[in-house]
N, C-alpha and C positions, 0 to 999 in steps of 0.2 A: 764766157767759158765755152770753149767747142765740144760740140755734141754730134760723136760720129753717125752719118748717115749713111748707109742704114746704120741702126744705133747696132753695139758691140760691147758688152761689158768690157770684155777683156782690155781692147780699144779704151774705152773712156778711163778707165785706172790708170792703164798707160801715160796719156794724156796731163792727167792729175798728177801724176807722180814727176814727171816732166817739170809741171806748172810749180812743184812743192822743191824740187832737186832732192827730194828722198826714195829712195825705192818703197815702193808697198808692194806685200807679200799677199797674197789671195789663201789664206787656207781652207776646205771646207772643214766642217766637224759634222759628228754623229750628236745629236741631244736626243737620241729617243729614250735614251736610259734615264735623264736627267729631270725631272720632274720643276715645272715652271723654268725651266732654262732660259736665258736669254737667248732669239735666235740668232744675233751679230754681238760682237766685240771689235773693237780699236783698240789696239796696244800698242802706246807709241814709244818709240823706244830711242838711244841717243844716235841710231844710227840711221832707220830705218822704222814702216809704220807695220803692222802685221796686222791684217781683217780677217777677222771669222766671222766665219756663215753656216749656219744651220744647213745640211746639204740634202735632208731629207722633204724635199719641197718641190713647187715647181721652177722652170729657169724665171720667170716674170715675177714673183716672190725673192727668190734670192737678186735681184736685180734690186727690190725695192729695198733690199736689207741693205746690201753693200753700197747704193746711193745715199741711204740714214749715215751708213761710218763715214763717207767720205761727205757728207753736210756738215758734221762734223767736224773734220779736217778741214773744207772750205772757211768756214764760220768761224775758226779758229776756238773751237771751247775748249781744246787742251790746255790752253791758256788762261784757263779761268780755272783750274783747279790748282791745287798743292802741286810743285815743283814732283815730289815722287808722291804715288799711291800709297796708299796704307798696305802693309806688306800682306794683314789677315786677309783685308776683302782680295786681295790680288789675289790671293791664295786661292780663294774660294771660289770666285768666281770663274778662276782657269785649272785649277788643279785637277780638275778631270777631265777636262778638255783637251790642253798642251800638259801632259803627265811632266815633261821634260824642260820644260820651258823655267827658268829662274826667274822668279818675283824680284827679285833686285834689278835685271837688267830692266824692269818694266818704268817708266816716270809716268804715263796715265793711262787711264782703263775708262773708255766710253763703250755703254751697251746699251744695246734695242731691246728694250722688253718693256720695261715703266714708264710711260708719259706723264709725269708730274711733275716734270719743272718743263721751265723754256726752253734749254737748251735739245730737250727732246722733241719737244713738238717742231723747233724748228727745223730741227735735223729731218724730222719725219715728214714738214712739208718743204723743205727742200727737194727729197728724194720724189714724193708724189709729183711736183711741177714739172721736174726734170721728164720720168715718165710719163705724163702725161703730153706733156709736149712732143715724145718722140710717136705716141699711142693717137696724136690728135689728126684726122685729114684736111687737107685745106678747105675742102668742099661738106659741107653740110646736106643732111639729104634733101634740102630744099632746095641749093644752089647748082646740086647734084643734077635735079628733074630741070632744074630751068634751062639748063647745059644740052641735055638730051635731050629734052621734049622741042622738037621746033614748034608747033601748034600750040595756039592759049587754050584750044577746048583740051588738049591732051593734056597741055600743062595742071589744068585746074581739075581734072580728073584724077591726075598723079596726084598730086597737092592733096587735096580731099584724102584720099587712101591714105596717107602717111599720118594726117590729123587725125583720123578717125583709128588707126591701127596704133597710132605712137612708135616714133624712130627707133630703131633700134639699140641707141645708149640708152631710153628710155626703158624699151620691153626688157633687155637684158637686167635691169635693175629691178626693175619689179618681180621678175622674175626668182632673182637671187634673194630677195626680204625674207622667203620664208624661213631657209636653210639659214640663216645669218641671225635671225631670232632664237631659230632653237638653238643654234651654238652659243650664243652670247648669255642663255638662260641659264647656262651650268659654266664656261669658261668666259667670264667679263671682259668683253674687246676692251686694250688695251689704248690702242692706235684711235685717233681725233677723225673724228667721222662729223663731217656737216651736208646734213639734205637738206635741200631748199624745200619749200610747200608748192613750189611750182609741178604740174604733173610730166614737163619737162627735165630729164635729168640730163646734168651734163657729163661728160668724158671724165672728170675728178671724182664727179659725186661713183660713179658706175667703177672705181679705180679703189677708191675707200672702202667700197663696199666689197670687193674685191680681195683686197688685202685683208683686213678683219676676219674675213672666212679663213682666208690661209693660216694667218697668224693663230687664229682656236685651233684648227686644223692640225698646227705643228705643238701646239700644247696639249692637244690629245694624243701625240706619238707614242709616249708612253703605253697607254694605254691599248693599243693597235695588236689584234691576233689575226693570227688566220682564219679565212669566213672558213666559219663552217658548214659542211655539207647540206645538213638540214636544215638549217636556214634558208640556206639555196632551191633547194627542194621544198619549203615552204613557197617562196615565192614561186617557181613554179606551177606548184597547185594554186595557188592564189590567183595568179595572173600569166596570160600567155605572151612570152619574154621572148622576141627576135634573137637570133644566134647573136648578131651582129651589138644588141644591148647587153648582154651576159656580163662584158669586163663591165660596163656602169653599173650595173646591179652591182654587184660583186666589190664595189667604189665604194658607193652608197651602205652595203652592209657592213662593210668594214667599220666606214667611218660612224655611223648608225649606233653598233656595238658598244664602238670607245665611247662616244657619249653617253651613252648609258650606265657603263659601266663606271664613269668620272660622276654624273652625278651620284650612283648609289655610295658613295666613298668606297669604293671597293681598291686593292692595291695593284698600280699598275703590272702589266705583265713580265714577268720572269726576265724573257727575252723578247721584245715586241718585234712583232713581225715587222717585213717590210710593207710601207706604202705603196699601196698601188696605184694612190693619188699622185704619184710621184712617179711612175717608173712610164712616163713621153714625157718627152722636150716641148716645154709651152714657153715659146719666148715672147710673145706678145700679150698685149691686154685682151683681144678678140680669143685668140687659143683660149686664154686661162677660164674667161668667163663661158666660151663653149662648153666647157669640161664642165665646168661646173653647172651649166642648166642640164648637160645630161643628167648630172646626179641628180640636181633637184625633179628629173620628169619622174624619178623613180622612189624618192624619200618619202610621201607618205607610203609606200606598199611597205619599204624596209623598215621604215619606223616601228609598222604595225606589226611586225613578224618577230623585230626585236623585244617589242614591249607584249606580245601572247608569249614567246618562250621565257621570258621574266616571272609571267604569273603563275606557267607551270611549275615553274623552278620552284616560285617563292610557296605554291599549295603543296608541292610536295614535301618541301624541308617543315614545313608548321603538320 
């Protein structure tokens, strides 16, 4: 299968749709109202395929959605269900979605949200290979310094430094474990995550761990308001915040809040605010996982801010 270089969603659907002789339709949707929503759908239809995508994400996230639908369509699992969908689950599953869309013209419905059978996991590590292969360098930072360093005393100078620091798919992972614990401690990663025991991670392992965050991430959408001032001004007084850190605080709170607020079973918000997690363009694995250790340089400060105005709250109402 051809895999545009540099990679292109738009591009590779195209492509698939070529390879299939069917048009596929790109729709994004809104799920922040929808509580556990699926963030993709595949509805295939007698003419034509139509994918949704959860649009409140980053672009490296929806990449990994819409490569799950079309594993899918690769794989051929339309194939392995009933000729038409069951008219209720169609219903339900898109009636809020495509308000407009007729259950009859649908014959199957594949969605990204439950990993419990095969055809899901494969679909999921379909889409992971796919990107990971576009996300991979040829050069490792080993072969990287062998390349550059002409000198063996430099070489092994360099060398050393990278062994004793850990590479960078490495640091970024370690990195990301803490944020991806406390999300999966109230929203259960869904998505097939395997780390190795080696203190070596590689481009997959730093990819899953990746996804996972986004995927709790977009399951907290619901739940998402706007920071509040004095929260802001807590941290603040708390710690002395760079102009230039304020939008990652401000990430971090947001996203800090909705967790809190999903485990106390509290009811998601009226009208959730927008993502802020969301609103740059991260089309690569290196973007996605930047953004995201910004968050993590500032999640315990936010954490602690969210969890003292909890306690005030909860001494004052007793």
């Amino acid at each position: 299968m051809p895999i545009p270089d540099p990679w292109d969603r738009e591009t590779f659907v195209e492509q698939v749709s070529a390879l299939r002789g069917r048009p596929i339709r790109l729709i994004p949707v809104d799920t922040a109202t929808i509580i556990d929503s699926p963030c993709g759908l595949w509805l295939s239809r007698d003419n034509d395929d139509l994918l949704l995508y959860a649009a409140g994400t980053s672009d490296y996230h929806i990449d990994q959605i819409v490569c799950h639908e079309v594993g899918h369509m690769i794989l051929g699992h339309d194939q392995m269900l009933s000729h038409r969908a069951d008219r209720d689950d169609t219903t339900g599953v898109c009636g809020s979605l495509l308000p407009d869309l007729d259950p009859e013209t649908v014959n199957a419905v594949l969605a990204r949200g439950e990993f419990s059978n095969d055809q899901e996991h494969e679909a999921e590590t379909f889409a992971s290979l796919l990107l990971v292969a576009t996300a991979e360098s040829p050069d490792t930072p080993f072969t990287e310094v062998r390349r550059r360093t002409p000198s063996r005393r430099g070489r092994l100078a360099a060398l050393a430094g990278i062994a004793l620091a850990g590479d960078p798919t490495s640091r970024a992972w370690r990195a990301l474990q803490p944020l991806r614990e406390d999300l999966a401690a109230v929203v259960p990663p869904t998505t097939p995550i395997c780390d190795s025991p080696s203190r070596r991670k590689s481009t997959m392992e730093l990819h899953q761990t990746d996804v996972a965050i986004r995927d709790s991430i977009l399951q907290l959408r619901p739940y998402f308001r706007d920071v509040d001032p004095e929260q802001m001004a807590q941290c603040h007084r708390s710690e002395f915040i760079e102009p230039d850190q304020i939008p990652c605080v401000k990430m971090a709170l947001q996203l800090a809040e909705a967790l809190a607020s999903r485990a106390a079973g509290e009811p998601p918000a009226q009208t959730p605010a927008i993502s802020l997690l969301a609103m740059r363009r991260l089309a690569d694995l290196e973007d996605d996982t930047a953004q995201m250790r910004r968050l993590v340089r500032w999640w315990p400060l936010v954490t602690e801010v969210v969890k003292k105005r909890r306690g005030r709250i909860d001494g004052a109402v007793v």
